[in-house]
C-alpha atoms as an extended CHARMM CRD file, in Angstrom:
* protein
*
       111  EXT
         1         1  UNK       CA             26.1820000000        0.9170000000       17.3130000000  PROA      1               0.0000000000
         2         2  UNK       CA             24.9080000000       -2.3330000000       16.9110000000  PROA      2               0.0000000000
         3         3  UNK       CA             21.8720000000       -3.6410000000       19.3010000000  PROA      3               0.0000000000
         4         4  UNK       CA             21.6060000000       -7.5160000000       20.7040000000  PROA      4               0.0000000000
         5         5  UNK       CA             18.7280000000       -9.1890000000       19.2530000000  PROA      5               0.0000000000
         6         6  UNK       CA             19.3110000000      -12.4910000000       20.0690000000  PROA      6               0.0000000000
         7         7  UNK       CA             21.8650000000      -14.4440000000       22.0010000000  PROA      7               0.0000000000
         8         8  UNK       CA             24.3170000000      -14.5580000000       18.9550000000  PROA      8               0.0000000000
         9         9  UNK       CA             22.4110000000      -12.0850000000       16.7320000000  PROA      9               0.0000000000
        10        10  UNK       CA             23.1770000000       -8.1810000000       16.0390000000  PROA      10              0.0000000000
        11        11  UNK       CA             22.1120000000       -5.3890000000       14.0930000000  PROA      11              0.0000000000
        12        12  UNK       CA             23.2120000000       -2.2610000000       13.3110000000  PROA      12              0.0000000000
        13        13  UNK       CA             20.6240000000        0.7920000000       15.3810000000  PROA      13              0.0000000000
        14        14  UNK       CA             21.3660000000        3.5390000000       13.0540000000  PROA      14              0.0000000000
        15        15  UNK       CA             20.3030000000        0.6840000000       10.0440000000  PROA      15              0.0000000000
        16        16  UNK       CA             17.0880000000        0.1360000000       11.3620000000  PROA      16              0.0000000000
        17        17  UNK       CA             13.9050000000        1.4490000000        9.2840000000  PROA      17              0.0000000000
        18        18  UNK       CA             10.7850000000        0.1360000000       10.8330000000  PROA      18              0.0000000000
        19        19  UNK       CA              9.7250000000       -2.4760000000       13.3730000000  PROA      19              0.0000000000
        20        20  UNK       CA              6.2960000000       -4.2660000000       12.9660000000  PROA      20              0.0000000000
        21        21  UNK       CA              4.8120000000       -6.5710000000       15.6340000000  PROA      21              0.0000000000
        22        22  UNK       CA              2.9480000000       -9.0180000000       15.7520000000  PROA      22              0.0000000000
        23        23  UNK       CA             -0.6980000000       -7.8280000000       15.6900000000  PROA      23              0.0000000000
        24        24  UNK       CA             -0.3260000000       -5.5740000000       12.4510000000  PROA      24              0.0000000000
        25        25  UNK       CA             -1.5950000000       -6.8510000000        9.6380000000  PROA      25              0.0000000000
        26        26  UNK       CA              1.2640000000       -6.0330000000        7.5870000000  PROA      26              0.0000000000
        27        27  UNK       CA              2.7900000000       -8.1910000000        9.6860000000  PROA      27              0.0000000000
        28        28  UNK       CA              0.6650000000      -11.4570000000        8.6630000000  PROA      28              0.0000000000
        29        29  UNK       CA              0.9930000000      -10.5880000000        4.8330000000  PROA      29              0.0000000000
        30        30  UNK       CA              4.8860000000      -10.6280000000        4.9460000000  PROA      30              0.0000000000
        31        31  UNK       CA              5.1650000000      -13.1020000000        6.8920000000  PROA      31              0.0000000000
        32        32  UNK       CA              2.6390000000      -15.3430000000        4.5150000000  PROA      32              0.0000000000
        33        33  UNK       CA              4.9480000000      -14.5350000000        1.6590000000  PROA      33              0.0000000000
        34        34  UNK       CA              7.7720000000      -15.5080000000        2.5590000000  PROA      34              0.0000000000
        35        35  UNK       CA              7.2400000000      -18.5180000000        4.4850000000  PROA      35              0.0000000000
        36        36  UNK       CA              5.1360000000      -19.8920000000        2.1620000000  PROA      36              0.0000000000
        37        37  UNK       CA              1.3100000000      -19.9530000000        1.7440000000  PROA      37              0.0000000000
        38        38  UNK       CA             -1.0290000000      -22.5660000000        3.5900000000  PROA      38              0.0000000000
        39        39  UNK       CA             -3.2510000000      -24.4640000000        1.2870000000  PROA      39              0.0000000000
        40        40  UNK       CA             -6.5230000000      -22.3650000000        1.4890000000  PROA      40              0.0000000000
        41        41  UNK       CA             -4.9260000000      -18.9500000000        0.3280000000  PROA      41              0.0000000000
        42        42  UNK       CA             -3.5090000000      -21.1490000000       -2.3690000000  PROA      42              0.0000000000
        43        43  UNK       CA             -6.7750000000      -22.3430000000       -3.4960000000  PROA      43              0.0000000000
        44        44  UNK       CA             -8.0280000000      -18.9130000000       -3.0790000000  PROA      44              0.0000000000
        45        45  UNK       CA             -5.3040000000      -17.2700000000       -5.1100000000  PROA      45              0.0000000000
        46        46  UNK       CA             -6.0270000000      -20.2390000000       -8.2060000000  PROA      46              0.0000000000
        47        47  UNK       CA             -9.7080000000      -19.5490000000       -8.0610000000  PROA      47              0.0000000000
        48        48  UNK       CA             -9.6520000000      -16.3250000000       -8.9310000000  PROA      48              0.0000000000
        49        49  UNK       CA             -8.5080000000      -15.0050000000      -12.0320000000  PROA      49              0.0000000000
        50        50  UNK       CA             -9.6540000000      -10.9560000000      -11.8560000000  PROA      50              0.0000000000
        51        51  UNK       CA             -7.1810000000       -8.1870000000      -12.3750000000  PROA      51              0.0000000000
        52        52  UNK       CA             -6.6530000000       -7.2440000000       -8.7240000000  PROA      52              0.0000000000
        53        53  UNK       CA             -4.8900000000      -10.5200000000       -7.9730000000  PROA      53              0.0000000000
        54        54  UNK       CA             -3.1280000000      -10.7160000000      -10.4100000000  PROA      54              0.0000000000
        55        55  UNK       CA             -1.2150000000       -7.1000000000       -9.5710000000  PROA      55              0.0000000000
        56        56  UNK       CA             -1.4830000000       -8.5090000000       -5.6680000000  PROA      56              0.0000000000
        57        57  UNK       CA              0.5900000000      -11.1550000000       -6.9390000000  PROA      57              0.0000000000
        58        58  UNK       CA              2.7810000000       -8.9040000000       -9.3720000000  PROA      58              0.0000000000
        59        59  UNK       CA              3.3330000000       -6.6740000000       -6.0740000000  PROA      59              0.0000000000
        60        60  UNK       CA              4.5730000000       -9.8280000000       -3.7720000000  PROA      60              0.0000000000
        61        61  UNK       CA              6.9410000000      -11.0340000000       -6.5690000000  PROA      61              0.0000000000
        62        62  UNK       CA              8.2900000000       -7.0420000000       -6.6840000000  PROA      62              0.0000000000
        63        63  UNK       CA              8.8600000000       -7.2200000000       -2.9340000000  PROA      63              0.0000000000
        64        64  UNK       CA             10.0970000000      -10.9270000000       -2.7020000000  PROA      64              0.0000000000
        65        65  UNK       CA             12.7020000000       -9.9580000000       -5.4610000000  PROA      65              0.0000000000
        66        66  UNK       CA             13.7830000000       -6.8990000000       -4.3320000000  PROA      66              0.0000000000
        67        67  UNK       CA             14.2600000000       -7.4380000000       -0.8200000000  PROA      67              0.0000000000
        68        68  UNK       CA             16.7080000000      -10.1590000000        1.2340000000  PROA      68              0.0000000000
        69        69  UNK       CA             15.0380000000      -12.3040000000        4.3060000000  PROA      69              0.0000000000
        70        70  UNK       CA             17.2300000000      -13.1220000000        7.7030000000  PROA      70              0.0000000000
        71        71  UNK       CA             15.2610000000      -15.0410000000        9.8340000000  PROA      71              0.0000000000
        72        72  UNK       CA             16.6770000000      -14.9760000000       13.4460000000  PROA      72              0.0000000000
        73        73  UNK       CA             13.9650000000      -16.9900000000       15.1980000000  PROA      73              0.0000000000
        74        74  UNK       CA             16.0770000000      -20.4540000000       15.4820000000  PROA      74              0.0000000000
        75        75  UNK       CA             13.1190000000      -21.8220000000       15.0240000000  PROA      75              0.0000000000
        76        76  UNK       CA             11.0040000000      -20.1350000000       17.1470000000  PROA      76              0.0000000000
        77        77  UNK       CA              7.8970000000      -18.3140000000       15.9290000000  PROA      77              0.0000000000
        78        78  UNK       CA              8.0620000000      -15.3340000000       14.1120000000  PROA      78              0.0000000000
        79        79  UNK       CA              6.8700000000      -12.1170000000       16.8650000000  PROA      79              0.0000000000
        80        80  UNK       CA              8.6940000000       -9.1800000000       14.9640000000  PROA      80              0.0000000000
        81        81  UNK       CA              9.9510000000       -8.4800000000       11.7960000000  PROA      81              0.0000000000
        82        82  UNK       CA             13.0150000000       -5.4980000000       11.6140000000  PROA      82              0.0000000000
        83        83  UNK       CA             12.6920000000       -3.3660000000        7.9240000000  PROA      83              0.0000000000
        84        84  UNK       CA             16.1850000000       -2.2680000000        7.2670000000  PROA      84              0.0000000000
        85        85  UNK       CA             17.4660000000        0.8660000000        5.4860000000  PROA      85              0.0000000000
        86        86  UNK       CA             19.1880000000       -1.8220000000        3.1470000000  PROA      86              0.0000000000
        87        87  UNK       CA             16.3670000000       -4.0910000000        1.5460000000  PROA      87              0.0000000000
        88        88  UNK       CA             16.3970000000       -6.3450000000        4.3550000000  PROA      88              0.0000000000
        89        89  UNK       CA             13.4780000000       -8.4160000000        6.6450000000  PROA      89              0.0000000000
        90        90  UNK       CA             14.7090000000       -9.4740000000        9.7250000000  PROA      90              0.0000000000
        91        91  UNK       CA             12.2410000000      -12.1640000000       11.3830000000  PROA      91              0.0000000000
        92        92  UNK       CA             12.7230000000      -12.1840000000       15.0940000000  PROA      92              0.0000000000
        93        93  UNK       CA             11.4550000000      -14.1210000000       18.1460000000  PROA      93              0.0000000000
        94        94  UNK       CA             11.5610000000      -11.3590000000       20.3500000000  PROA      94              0.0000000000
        95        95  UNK       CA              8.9640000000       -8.6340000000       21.3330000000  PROA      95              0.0000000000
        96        96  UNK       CA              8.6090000000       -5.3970000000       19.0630000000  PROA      96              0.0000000000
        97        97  UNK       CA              8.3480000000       -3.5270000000       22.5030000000  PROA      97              0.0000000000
        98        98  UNK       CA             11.8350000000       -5.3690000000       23.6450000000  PROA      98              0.0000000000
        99        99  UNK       CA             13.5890000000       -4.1990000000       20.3430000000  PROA      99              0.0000000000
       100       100  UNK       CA             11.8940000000       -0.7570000000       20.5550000000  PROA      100             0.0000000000
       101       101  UNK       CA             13.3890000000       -0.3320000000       23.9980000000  PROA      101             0.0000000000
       102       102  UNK       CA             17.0100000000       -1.4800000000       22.7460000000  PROA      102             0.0000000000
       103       103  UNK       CA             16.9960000000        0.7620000000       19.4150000000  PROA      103             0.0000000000
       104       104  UNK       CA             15.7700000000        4.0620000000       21.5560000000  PROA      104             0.0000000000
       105       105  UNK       CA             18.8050000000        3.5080000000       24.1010000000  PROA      105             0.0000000000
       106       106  UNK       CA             21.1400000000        3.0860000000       21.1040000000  PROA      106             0.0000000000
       107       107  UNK       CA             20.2500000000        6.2010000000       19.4030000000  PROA      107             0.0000000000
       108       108  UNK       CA             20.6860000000        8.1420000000       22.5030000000  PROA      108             0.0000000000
       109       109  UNK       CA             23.7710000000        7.2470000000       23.0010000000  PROA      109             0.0000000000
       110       110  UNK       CA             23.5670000000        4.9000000000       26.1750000000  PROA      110             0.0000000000
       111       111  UNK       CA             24.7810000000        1.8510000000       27.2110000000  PROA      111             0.0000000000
């Protein structure tokens, strides 16, 4: 069954692998990478030159190439960003809680 994100936007319940709000810090780090950096973590990351960024890097590149971005917020900011089964990051405006809510129903077979 597919759940209503958005006004116009859908996914697909049974798809869904994890939802991660707003306040995780997960959520800042993925969110960083692919929207871009902001110019101190970009002076950061070219000041140091030590092994551990360098596989931090070699990690982002892994995940930015092996995964597909939606974003969904029309832009709005980013609250919530859906990991699907498939690869994909799904950046949403709405609550985590709201989606939570939506998925659950789904799954148990209400309306």
């Amino acid at each position: 069954m597919f759940v209503s994100i958005t006004k116009d936007s859908f996914i697909a319940a049974e798809r869904v692998h994890s939802i991660i709000p707003q306040d995780f810090i997960q959520f800042r780090r993925m969110k960083k990478m692919f929207q871009g950096d902001d110019v101190l973590s970009e002076g950061e990351r070219r000041g140091r030159a030590d092994a551990s960024s360098q596989e931090e890097k070699l990690d982002e590149e892994f995940i930015k190439g092996s995964t597909s971005l939606i974003d969904i917020t029309y832009g709005k900011s980013v609250e919530t960003i859906i990991f699907m089964d498939s690869g994909h990051l799904i950046l949403t405006c709405v609550e985590a809680k709201k989606i939570i809510d939506k998925v659950k129903k789904t799954r148990r077979g209400e309306s």
